[in-house]
C-alpha positions as CSV (number, residue, x, y, z in Angstrom):
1,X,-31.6,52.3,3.8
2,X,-29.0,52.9,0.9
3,X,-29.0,49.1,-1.1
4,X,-25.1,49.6,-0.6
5,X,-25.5,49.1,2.7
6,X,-27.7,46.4,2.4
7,X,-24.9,43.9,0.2
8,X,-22.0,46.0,1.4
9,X,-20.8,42.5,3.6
10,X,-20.8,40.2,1.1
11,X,-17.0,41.9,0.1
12,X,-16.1,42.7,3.4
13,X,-14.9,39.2,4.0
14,X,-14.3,38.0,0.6
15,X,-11.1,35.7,0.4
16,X,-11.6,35.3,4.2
17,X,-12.1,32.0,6.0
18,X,-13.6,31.8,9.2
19,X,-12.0,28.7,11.5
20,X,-14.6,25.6,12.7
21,X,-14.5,25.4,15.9
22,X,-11.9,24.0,17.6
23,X,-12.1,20.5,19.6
24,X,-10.0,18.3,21.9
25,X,-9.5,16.3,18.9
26,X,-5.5,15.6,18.5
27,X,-4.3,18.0,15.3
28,X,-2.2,15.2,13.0
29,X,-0.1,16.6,10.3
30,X,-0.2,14.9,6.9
31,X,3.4,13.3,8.0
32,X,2.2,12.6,11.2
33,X,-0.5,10.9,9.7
34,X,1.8,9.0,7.4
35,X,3.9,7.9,10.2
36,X,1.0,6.1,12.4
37,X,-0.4,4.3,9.6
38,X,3.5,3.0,8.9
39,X,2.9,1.8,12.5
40,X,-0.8,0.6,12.6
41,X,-2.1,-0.1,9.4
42,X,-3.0,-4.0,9.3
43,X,-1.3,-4.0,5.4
44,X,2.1,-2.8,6.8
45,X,1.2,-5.6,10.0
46,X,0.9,-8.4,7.3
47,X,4.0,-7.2,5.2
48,X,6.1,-7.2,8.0
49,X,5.3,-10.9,9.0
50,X,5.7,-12.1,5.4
51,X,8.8,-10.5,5.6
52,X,9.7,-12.3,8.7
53,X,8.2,-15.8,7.0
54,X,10.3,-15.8,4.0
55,X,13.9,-15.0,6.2
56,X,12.7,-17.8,8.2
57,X,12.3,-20.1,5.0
58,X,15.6,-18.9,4.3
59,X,17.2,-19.9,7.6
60,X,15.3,-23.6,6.5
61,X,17.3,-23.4,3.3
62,X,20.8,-22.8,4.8
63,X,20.2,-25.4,7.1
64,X,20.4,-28.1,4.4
65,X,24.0,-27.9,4.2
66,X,24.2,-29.3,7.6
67,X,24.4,-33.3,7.9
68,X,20.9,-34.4,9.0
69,X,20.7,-36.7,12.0
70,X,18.4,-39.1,12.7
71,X,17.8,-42.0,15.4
72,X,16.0,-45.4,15.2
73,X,14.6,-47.9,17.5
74,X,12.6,-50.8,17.5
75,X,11.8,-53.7,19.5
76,X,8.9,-57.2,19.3
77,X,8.4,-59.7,21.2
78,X,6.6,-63.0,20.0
79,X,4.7,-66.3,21.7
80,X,7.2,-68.4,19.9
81,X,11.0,-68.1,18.4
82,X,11.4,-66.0,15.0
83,X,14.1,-69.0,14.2
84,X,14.3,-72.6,14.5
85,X,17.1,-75.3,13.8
86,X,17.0,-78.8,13.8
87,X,21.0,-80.2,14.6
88,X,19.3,-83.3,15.2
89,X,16.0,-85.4,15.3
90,X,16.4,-85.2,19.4
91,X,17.9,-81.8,19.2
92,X,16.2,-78.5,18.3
93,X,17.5,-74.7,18.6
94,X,15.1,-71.8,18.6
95,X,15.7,-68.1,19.1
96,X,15.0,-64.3,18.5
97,X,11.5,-64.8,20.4
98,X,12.8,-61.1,21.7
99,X,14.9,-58.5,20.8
100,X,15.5,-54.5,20.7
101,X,17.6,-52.9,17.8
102,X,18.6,-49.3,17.5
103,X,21.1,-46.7,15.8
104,X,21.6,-43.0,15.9
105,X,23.4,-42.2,11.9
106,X,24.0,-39.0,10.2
107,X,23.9,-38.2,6.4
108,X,25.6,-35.5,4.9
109,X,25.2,-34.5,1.3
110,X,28.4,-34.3,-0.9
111,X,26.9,-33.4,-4.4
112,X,23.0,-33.0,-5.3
113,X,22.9,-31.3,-8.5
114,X,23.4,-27.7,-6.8
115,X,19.9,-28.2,-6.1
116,X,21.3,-26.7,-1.9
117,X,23.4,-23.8,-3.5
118,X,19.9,-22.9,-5.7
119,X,17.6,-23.5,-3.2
120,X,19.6,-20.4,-0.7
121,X,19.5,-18.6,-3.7
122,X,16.3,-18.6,-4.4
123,X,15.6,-18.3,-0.5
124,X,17.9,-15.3,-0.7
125,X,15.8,-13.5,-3.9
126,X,12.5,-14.7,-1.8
127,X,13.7,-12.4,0.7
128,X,14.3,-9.7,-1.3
129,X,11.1,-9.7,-3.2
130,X,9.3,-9.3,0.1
131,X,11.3,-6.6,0.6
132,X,10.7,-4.2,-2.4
133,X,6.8,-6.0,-2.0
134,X,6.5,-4.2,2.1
135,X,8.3,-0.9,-0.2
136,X,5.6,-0.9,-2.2
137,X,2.8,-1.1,0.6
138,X,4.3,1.1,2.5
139,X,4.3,3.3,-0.9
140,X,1.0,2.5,-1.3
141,X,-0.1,3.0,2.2
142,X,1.4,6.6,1.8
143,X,-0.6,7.5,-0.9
144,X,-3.8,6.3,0.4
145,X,-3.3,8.5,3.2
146,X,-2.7,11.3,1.1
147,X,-6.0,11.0,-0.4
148,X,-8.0,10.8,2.8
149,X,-5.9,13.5,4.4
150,X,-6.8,16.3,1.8
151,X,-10.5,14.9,1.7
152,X,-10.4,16.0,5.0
153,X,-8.7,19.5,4.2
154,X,-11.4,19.8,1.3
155,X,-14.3,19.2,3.3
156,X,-12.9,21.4,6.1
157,X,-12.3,23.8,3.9
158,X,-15.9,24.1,1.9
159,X,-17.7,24.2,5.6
160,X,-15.4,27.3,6.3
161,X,-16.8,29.2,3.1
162,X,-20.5,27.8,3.3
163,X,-20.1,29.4,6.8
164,X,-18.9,32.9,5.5
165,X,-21.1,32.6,3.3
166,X,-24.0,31.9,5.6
167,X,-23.3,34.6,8.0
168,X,-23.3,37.1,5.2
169,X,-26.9,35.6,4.3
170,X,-27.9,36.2,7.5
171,X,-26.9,39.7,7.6
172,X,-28.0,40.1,4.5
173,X,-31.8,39.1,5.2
174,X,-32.3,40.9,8.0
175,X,-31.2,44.1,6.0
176,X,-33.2,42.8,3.1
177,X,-36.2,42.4,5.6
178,X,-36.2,45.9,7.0
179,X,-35.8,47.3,3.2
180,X,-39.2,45.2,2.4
181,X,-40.9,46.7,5.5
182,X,-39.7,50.3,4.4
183,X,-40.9,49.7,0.7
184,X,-37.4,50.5,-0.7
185,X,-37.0,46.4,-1.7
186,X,-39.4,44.2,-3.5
187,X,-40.5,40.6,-1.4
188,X,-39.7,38.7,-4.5
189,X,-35.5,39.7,-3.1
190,X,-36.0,38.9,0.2
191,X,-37.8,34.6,-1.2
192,X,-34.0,34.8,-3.1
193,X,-32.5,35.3,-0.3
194,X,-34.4,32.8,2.0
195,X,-33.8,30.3,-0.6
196,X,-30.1,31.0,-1.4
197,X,-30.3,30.3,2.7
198,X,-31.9,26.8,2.4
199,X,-29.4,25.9,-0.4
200,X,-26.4,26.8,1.8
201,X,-27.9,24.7,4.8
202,X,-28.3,22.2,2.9
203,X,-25.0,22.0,1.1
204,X,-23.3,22.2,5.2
205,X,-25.3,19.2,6.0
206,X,-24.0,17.4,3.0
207,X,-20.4,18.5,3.6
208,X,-20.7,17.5,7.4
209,X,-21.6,14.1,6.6
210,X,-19.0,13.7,4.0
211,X,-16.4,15.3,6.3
212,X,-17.4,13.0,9.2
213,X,-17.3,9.7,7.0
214,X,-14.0,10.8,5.5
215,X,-12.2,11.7,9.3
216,X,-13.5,8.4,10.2
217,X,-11.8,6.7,6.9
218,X,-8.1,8.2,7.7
219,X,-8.4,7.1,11.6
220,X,-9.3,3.9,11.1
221,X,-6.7,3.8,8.3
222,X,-3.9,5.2,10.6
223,X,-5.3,2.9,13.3
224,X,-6.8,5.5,15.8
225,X,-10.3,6.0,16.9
226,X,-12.8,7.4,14.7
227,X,-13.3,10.6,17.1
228,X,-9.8,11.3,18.2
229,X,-7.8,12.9,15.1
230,X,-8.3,16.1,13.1
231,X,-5.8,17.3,10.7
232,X,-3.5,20.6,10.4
233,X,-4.0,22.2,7.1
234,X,-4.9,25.2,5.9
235,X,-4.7,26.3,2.8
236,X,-3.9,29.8,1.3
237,X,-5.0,31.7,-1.7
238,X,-1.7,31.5,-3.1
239,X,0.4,29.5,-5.8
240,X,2.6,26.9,-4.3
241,X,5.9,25.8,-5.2
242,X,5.9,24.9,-9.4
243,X,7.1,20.8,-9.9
244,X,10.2,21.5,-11.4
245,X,12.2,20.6,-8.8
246,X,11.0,17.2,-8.5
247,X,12.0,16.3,-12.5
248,X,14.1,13.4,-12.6
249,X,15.0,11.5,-16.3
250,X,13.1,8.6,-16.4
251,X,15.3,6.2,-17.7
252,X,17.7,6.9,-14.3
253,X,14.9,6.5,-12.2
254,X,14.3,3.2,-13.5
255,X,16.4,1.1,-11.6
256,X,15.6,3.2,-8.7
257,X,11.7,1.6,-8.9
258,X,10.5,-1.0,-6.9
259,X,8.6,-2.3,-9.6
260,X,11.7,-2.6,-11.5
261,X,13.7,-4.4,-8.9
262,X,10.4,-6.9,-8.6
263,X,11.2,-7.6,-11.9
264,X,14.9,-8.3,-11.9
265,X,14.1,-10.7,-8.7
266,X,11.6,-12.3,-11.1
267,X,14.6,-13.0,-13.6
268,X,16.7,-14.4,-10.9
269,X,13.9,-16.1,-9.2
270,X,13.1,-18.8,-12.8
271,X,16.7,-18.7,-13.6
272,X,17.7,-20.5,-10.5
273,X,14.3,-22.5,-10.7
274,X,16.1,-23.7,-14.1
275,X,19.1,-24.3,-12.4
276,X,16.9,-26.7,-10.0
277,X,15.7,-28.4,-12.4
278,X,18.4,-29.5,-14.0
279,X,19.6,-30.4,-10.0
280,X,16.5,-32.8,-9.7
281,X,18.2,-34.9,-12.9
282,X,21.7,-35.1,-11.9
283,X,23.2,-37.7,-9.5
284,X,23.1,-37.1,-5.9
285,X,26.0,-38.2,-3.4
286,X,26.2,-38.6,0.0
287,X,28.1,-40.1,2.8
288,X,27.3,-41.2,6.5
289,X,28.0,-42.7,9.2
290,X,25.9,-43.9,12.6
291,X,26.6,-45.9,16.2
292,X,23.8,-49.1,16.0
293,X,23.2,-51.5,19.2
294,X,21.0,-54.9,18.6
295,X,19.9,-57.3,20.9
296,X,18.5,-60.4,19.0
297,X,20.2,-63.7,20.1
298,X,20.4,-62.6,24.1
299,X,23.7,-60.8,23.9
300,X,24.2,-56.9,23.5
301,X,26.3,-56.1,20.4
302,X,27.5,-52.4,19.7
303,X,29.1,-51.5,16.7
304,X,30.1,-48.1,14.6
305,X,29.2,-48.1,10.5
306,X,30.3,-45.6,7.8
307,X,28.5,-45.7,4.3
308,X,28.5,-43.7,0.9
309,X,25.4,-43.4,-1.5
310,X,25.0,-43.1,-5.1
311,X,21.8,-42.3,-6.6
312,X,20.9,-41.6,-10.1
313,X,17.2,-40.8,-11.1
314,X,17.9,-42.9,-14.6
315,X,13.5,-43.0,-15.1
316,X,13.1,-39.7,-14.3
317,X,15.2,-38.7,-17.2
318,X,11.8,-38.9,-18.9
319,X,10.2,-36.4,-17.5
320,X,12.3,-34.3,-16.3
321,X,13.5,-33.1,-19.4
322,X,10.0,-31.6,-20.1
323,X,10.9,-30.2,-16.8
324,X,13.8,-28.4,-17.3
325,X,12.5,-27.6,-20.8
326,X,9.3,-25.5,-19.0
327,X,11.3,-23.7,-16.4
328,X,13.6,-22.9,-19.8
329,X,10.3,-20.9,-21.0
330,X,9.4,-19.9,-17.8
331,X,13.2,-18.1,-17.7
332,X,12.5,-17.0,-21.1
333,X,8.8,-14.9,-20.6
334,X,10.3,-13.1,-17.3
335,X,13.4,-11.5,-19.8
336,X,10.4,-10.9,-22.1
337,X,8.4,-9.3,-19.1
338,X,11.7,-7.4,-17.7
339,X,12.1,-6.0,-21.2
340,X,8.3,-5.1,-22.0
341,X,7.4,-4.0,-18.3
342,X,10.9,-1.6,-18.2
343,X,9.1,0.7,-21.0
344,X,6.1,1.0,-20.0
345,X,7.1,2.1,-16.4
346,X,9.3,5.2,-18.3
347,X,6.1,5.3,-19.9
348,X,4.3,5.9,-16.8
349,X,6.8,8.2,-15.5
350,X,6.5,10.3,-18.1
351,X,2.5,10.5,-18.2
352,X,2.9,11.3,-14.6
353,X,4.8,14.3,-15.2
354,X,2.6,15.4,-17.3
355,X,-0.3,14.8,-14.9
356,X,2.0,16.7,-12.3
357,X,2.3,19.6,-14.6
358,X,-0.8,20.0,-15.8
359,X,-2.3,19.5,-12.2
360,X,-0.1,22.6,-11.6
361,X,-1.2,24.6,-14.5
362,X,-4.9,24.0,-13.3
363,X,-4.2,25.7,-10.2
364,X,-3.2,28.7,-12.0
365,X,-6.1,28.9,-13.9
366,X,-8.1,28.1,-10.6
367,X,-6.4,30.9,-8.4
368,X,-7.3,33.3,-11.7
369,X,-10.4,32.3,-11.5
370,X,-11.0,33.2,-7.6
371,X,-9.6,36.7,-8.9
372,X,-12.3,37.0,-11.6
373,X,-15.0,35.7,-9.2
374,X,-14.0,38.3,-6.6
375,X,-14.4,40.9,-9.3
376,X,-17.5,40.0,-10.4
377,X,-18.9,39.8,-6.9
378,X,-17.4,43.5,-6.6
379,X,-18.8,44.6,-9.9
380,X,-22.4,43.6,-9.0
381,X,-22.7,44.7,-5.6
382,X,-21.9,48.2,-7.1
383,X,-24.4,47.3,-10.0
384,X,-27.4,46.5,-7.1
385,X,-26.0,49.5,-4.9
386,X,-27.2,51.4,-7.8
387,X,-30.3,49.5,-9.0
388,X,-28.7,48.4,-12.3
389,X,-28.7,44.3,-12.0
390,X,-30.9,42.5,-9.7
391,X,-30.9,40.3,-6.5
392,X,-30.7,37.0,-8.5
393,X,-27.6,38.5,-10.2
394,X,-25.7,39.2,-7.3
395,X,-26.6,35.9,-5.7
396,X,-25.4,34.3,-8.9
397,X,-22.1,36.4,-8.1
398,X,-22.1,35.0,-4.7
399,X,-22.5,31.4,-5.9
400,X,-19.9,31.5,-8.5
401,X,-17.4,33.2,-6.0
402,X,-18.2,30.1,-4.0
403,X,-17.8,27.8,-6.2
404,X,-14.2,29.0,-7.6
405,X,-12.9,28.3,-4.1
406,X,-14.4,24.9,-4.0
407,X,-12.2,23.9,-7.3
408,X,-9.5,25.7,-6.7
409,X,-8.9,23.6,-3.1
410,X,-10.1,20.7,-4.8
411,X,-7.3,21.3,-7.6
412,X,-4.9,22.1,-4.8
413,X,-5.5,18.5,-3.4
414,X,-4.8,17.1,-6.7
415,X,-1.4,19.0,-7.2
416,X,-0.2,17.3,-3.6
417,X,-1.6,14.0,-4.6
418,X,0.0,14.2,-8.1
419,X,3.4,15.1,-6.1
420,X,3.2,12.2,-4.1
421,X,2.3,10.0,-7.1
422,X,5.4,11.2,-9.2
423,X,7.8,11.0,-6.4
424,X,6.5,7.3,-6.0
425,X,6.8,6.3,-9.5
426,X,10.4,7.4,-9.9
427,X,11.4,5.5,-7.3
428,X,11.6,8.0,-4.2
């Protein structure tokens, strides 16, 4: 037998991926896989009730412009009269051994140092911060499942080569075998062989585990059971579409960013803090007014009452003036934050970008490099076809034809990840 023959199948499916076998497994797309974990994850569960927390505090805060009602009632009863009077030595009076006493008053609040305006406020910003917070989960959340979802692809995708790869190995030793047995091959390439076998076997076992742990890690993450997902994706040995599209100037994106926003809230947030502060010193005026009923001489006795406070917290001057002084400071280092934080996130954006664009540029150089592989994988099968290079050099062929696939889908997942991570960043 003609060596051509022997290694002529390790080109005949070069660049060719054989499918795993297919299961009753449900096939989730990446969005598909982003939407359920929008829906299940237990971080998006928490964000949404803290959400729902914070509008309640809110509906607390707006209720304190409402007058507050309250009712009252007591009663006692004692072995002997509360109150005694003489009129005369042979004369006494005693009463209140009984009585009952009750009112039902409401107090509304006229002026409190706009510590009821500031308090909505601040409820209102609380809101708002929870908001851009369950943004940035869900933004989060995204991206983790972006990572486990091409982990997944990756795996998949090495398992589909180490089984071309394998089958060819197998063809190959059997040829290999009979050329031994006719004297045309050596032993020493048929123990290559073998061994290139155990290597590949061994390599699928590892990839199996890893690809079982990681399809496990997105359905638990996208709340579904550990057996019951796999994922659509197959990738092509083709460049895909170049990032410049997705180029937005950084300084417009800024206030586009949740992070930005969260710092803007933070402003407003110790502003109106100051604001309360300054509330807590001020006088606070209210008015009122209530229906009472008493019963302490024997008789029942209704009557109506209308009042006005005044209070002034004249001792807690003292103190609260370090107050208002350390919420001043507090207002002062979130500017300082707004300011400092602001550049570095057009920092970030920018760095991104660059990550994006080199990510891309790697895939170039990875596709280039499956090219190469291919041709040196061409270039030594001819060479052992005609007795010029040996067995170890064509295996070494086979191996680095294997491994340029490897990084270039690994690169590929990197490119999407880096897409996802700029979009993010910018605000989208």
């Amino acid at each position: 037998m003609k060596r051509k023959n022997i290694i002529s199948l390790f080109l005949l499916s070069a660049g060719c991926m054989l499918p795993l076998c297919a299961s009753a497994q449900h096939v989730y797309s990446l969005d598909e896989c982003i939407e359920a974990a929008l829906d299940n994850n237990v971080r998006m569960k928490n964000a949404q009730n803290n959400l729902r927390m914070v509008e309640h505090s809110k509906q607390e805060a707006f209720s304190k412009y409402f007058p507050t009602v309250s009712a009252m009632g007591s009663g006692f009863l004692a072995d002997k009269s509360l109150v005694r009077m003489g009129l005369s030595p042979e004369m006494q009076m005693a009463f209140m051994k009984n009585g009952l006493v009750g009112d039902v008053s409401a107090t509304l609040p006229l002026f409190t140092g706009g510590q009821i305006v500031n308090g909505n406020k601040l409820a209102k910003v609380n809101v708002e911060v929870n908001r851009l917070q369950q943004r940035q989960s869900q933004n989060e959340v995204t991206l983790t499942v972006e990572n486990y979802f091409w982990q997944v692809v990756i795996l998949k995708e090495k398992l589909q080569t180490i089984s071309t790869l394998d089958k060819q190995l197998t063809q190959l030793l059997q040829d290999v075998e009979t050329s031994v047995q006719a004297g045309v091959t050596t032993r020493n390439d048929l123990l290559q062989v073998q061994l290139r076998q155990n290597e590949i076997q061994s390599k699928r076992i590892q990839a199996e585990n890893m690809l079982s742990l990681s399809r496990s890690m997105l359905a638990q993450y996208i709340g579904h059971p550990a057996d019951s997902i796999e994922v659509a994706a197959t990738l092509k040995d083709t460049l895909p579409q170049g990032p410049e599209g997705l180029y937005t100037p950084p300084e417009a994106a800024l206030a586009t960013t949740n992070e930005y926003n969260l710092l803007q809230q933070n402003v407003k947030a110790s502003s109106l803090q100051h604001k309360m502060a300054i509330g807590k010193n001020l006088p606070t005026i209210a008015i009122g007014g209530g229906y009472a009923y008493e019963n302490l001489l024997g008789k029942d006795h209704t009557f109506w009452l209308g009042f006005a406070t005044v209070s002034v917290p004249i001792s807690g001057w003292w103190g609260g003036s370090h107050d208002i002084q350390r919420q001043k400071l507090q207002l002062r280092n979130a500017e300082n934050q707004l300011a400092d934080q602001s550049q570095l996130l057009v920092i970030r954006m920018k760095h991104t970008w660059d990550d994006l664009n080199d990510a891309y540029k790697q895939v170039k150089i990875a596709l280039l490099s499956i090219e190469q592989a291919k041709e040196n994988l061409r270039l030594n099968t001819d060479y052992y076809a005609a007795g010029t290079c040996t067995m170890s050099d064509l295996l070494d062929a086979q191996s680095l034809y294997q491994q340029s696939r490897d990084k270039y889908v690994e690169i590929y997942a990197q490119y999407e990840v880096k897409k996802r991570e700029y979009l993010q960043v910018t605000g989208r």
